[in-house]
KEKE-3310 file (N, C-alpha, C; in steps of 0.2 Angstrom, whole numbers, plus 5000, padded with zeros to 4 digits):
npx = (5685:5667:5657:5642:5635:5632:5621:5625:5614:5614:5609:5611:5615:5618:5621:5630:5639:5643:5637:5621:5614:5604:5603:5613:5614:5604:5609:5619:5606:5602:5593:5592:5589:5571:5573:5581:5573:5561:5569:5570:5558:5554:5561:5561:5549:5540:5532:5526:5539:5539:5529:5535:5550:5547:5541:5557:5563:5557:5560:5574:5573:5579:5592:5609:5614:5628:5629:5630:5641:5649:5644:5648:5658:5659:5656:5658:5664:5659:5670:5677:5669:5672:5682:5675:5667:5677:5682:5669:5670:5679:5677:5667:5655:5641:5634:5624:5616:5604:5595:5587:5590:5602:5603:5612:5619:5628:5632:5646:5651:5647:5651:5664:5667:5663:5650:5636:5622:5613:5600:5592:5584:5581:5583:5576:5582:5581:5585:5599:5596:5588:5573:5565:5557:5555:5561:5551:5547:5547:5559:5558:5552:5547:5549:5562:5563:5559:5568:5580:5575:5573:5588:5593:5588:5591:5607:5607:5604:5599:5584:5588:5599:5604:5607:5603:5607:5604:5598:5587:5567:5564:5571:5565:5560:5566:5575:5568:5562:5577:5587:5599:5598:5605:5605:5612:5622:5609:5592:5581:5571:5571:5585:5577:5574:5578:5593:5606:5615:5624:5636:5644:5659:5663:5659:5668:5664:5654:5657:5661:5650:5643:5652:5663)
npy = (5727:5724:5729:5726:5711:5700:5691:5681:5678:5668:5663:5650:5642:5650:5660:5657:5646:5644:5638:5631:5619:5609:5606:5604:5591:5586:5588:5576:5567:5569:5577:5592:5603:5602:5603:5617:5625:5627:5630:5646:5651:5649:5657:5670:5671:5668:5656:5645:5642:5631:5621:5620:5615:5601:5597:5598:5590:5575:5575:5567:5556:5537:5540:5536:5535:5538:5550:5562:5563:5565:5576:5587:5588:5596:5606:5624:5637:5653:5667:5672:5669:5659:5667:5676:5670:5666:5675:5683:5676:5676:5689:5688:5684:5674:5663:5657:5647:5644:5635:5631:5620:5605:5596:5583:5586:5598:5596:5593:5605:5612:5609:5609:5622:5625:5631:5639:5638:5627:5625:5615:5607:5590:5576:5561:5544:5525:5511:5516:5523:5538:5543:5553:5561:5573:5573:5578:5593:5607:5618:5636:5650:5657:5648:5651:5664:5663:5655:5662:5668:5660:5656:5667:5672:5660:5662:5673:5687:5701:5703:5716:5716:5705:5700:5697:5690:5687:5680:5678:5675:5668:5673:5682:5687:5682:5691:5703:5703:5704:5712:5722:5719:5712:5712:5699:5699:5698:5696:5706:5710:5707:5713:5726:5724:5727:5731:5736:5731:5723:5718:5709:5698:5694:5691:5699:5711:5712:5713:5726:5733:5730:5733:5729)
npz = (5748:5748:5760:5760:5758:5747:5737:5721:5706:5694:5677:5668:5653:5640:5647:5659:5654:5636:5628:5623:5632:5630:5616:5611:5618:5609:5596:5597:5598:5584:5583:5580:5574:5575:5590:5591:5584:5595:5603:5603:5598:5613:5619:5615:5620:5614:5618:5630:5642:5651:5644:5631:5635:5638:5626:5620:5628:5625:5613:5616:5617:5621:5621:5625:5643:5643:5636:5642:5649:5636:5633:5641:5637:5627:5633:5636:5648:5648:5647:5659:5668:5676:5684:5691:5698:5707:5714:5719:5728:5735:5743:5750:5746:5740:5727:5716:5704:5694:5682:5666:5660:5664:5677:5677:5668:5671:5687:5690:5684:5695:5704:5706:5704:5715:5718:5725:5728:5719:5705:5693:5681:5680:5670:5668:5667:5663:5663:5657:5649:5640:5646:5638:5648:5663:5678:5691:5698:5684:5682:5679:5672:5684:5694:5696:5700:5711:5720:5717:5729:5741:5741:5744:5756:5761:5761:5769:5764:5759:5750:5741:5739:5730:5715:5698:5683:5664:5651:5641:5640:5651:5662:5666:5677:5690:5685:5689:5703:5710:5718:5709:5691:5679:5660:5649:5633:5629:5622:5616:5624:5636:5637:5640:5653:5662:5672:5668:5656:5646:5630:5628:5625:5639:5656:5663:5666:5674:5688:5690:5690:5700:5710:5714)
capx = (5679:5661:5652:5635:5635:5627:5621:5623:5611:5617:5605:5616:5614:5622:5626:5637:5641:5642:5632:5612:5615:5598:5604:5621:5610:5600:5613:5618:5602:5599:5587:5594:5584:5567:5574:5584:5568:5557:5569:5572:5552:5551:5566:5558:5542:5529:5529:5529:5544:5538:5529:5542:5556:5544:5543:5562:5566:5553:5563:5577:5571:5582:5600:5612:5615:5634:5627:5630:5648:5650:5641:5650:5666:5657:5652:5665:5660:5660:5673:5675:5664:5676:5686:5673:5665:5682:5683:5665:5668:5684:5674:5663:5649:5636:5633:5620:5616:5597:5594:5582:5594:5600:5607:5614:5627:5629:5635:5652:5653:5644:5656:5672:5667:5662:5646:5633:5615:5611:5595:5593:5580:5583:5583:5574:5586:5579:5589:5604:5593:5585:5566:5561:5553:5558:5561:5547:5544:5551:5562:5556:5553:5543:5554:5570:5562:5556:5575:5581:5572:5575:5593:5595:5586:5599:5612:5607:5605:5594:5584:5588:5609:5604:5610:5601:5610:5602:5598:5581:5564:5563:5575:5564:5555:5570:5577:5561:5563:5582:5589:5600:5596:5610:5606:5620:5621:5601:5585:5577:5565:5577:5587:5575:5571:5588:5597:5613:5617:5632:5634:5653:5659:5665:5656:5672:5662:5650:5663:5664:5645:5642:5655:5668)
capy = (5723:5730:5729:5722:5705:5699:5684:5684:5672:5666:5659:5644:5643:5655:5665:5658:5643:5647:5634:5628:5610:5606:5610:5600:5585:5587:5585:5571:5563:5569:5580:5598:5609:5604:5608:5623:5630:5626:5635:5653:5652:5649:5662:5677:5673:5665:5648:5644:5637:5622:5618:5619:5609:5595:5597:5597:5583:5571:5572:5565:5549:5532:5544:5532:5544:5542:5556:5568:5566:5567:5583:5591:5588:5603:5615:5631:5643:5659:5670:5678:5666:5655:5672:5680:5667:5666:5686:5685:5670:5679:5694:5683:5683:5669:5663:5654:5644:5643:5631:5628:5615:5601:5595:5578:5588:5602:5594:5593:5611:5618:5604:5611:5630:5627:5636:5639:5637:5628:5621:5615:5600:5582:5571:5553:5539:5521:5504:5516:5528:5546:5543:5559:5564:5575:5570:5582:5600:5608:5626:5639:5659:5658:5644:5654:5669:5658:5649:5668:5671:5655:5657:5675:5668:5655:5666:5678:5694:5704:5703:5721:5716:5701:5703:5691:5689:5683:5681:5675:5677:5664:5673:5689:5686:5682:5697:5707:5702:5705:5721:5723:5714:5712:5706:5698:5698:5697:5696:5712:5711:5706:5721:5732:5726:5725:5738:5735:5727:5719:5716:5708:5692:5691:5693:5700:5719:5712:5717:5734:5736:5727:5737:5725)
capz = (5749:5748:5766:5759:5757:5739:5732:5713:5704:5683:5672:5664:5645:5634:5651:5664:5648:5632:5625:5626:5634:5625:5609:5613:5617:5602:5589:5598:5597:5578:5582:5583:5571:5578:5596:5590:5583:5598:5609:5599:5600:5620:5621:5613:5624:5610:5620:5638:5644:5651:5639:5627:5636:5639:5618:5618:5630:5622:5606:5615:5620:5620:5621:5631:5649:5642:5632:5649:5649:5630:5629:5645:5635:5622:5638:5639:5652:5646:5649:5664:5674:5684:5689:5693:5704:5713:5715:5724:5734:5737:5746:5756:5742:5737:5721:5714:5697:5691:5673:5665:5658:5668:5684:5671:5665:5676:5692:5692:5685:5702:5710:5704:5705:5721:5718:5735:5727:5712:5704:5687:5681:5680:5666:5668:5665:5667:5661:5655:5642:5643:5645:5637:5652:5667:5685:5696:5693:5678:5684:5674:5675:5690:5698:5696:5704:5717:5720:5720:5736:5744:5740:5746:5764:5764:5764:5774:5760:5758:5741:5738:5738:5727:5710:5694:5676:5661:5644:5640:5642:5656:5666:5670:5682:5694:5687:5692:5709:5710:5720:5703:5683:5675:5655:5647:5628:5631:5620:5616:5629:5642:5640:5640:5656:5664:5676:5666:5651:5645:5628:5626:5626:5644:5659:5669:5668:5682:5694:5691:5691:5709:5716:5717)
cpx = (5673:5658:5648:5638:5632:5627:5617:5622:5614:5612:5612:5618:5615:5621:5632:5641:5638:5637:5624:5612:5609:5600:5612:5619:5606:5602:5615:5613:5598:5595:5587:5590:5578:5570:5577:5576:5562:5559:5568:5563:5550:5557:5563:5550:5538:5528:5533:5534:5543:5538:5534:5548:5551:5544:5549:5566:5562:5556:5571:5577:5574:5589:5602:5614:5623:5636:5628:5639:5652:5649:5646:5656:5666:5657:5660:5662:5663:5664:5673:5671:5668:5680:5683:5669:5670:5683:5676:5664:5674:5682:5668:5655:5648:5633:5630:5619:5610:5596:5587:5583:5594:5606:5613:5622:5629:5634:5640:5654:5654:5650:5663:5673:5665:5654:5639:5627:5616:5605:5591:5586:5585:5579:5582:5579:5581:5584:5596:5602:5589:5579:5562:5557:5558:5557:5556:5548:5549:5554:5561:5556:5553:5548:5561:5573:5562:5565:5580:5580:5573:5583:5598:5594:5591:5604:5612:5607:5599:5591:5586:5596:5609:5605:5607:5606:5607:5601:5591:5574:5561:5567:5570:5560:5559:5576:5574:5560:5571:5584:5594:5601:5602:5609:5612:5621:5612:5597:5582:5572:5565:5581:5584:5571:5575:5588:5600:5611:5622:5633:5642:5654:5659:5660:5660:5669:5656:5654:5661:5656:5643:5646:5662:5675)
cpy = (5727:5726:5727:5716:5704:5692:5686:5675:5672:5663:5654:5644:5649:5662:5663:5652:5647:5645:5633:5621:5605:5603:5604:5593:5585:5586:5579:5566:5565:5575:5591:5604:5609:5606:5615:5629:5630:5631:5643:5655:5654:5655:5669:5676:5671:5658:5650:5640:5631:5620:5616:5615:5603:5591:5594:5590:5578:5568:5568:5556:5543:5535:5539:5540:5542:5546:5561:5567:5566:5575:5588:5593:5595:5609:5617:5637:5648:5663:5674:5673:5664:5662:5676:5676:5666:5673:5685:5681:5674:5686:5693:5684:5676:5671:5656:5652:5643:5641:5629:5622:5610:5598:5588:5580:5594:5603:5595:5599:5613:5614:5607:5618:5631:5632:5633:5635:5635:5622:5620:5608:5595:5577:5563:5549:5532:5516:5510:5522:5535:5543:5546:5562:5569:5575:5579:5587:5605:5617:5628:5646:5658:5656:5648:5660:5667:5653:5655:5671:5667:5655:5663:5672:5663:5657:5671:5686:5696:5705:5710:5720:5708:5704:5697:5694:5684:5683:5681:5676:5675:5667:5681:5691:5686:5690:5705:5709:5705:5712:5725:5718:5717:5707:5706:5695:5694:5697:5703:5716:5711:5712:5726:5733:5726:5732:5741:5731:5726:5714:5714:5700:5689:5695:5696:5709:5719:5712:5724:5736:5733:5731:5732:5726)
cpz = (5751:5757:5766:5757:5752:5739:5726:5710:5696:5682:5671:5658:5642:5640:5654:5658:5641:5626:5627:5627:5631:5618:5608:5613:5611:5597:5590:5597:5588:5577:5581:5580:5573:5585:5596:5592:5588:5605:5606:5601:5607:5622:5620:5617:5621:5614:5627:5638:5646:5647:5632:5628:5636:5632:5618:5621:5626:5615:5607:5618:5619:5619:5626:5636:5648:5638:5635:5647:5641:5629:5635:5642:5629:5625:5636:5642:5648:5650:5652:5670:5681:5688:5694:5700:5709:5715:5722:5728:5739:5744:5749:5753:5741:5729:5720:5705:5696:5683:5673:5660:5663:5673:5682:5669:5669:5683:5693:5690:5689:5704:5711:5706:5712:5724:5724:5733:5718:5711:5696:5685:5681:5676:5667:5664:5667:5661:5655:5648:5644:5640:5640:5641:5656:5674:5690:5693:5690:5682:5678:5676:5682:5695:5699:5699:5711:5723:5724:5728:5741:5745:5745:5753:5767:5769:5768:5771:5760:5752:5739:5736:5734:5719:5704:5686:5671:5655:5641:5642:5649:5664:5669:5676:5690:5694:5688:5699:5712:5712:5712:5695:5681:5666:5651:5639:5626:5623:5620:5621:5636:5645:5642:5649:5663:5667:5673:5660:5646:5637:5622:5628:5634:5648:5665:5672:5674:5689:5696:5693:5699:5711:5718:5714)
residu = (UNK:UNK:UNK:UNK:UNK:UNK:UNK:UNK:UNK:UNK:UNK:UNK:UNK:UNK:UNK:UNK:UNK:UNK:UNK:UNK:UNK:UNK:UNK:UNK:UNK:UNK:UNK:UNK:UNK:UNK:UNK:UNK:UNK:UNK:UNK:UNK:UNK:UNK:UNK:UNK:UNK:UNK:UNK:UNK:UNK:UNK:UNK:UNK:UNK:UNK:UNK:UNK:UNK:UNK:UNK:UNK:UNK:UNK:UNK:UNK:UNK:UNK:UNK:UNK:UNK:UNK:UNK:UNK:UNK:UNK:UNK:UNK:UNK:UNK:UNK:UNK:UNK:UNK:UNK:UNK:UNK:UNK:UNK:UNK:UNK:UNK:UNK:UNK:UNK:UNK:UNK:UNK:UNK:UNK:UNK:UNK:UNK:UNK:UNK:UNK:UNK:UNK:UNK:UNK:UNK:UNK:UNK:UNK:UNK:UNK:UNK:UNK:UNK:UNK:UNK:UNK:UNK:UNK:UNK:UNK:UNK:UNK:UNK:UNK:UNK:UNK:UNK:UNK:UNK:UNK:UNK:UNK:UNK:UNK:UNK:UNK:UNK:UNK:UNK:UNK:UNK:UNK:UNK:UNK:UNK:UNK:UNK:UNK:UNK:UNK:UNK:UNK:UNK:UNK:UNK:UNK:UNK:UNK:UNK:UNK:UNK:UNK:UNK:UNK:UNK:UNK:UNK:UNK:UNK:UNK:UNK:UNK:UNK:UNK:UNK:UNK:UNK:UNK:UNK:UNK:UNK:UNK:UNK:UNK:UNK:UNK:UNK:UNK:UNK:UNK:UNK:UNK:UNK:UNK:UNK:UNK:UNK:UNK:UNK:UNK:UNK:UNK:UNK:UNK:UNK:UNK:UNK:UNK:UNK:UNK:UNK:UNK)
# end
């Protein structure tokens, strides 16, 4: 057991799941090539994130919300996640969730995996249908860096034994802040700006680098 206490933050979408739950809703609703190409744009950094999912929500407007547990039945955590959160719960770590996905579909994963800290958006529902809107302020780089700190506070760690994981452009900011950046099958820009970088399907080699 390592003597520092850690909290290890995930990005959500194509880290600690294998999928972009956007993208999942999207075909659903017909629309998957305009949201594909809206995220790939907001991912490599040409469009701000908010703005961008407000884009991508908007085109899913009139989806029935038994769209949520259709689409869960698609999620598969990436390999290595569930072990690994049991391994650092196991050694008296905190582990946290930050999306710029959604709390919709989401829920019952954190619920199952038992995970400490997690905060994702919220999808407008009203008479049984998605709005295309989203419920209060949008998690985004800033947010995720911001959640990181909060999170760490919680638990009682220190941000230097805080540890961030991520893929995308949204994610650097908390991995900027983070005592060690871990990118994970990352984006060009991501890695480059990464401690570590992990470029295998499974995430089981975040063990070895924490110290665990």
């Amino acid at each position: 057991m390592t003597s520092v206490k850690r909290l290890v933050q995930f990005d959500v979408d194509s880290t600690f799941i294998q999928q972009e739950a956007i993208e999942l809703l999207a075909e659903k609703a017909g629309v998957l090539h305009e949201v594909a190409q809206i995220t790939e744009s907001a991912m490599r950094g040409e469009l701000d994130f908010a703005e961008s999912l407000v884009a991508r929500v908007a085109l899913l407007k009139g989806l029935p919300e038994t769209v949520f547990d259709e689409v869960r039945k698609d999620i598969t955590l990436t390999p290595g996640a569930a072990e690994l959160v049991l391994l650092l719960h196991q050694n008296g770590h905190c582990v946290s969730l930050v999306s710029g996905g959604f709390i919709n579909i989401m829920q019952p994963i954190v619920d199952e995996l038992k995970i400490d800290f997690f905060k994702a958006n919220e999808l407008e529902v009203v008479d049984g249908h998605l709005t295309g809107k989203i419920i209060g302020s949008i998690v985004d780089r800033a947010s995720k860096a911001e959640a990181l700190k909060e999170f760490a506070s919680q638990s009682n760690v220190e941000l230097e034994n805080t540890v961030a994981i991520g893929d995308g452009a949204n994610d650097l900011d908390m991995m900027a802040v983070a005592g060690i950046s871990i990118a994970f099958n990352a984006k060009p820009i991501v890695s480059a700006a990464a401690d570590y970088s992990i470029n295998e399907p499974s995430l089981a080699s975040v063990a070895a680098i924490i110290g665990l």
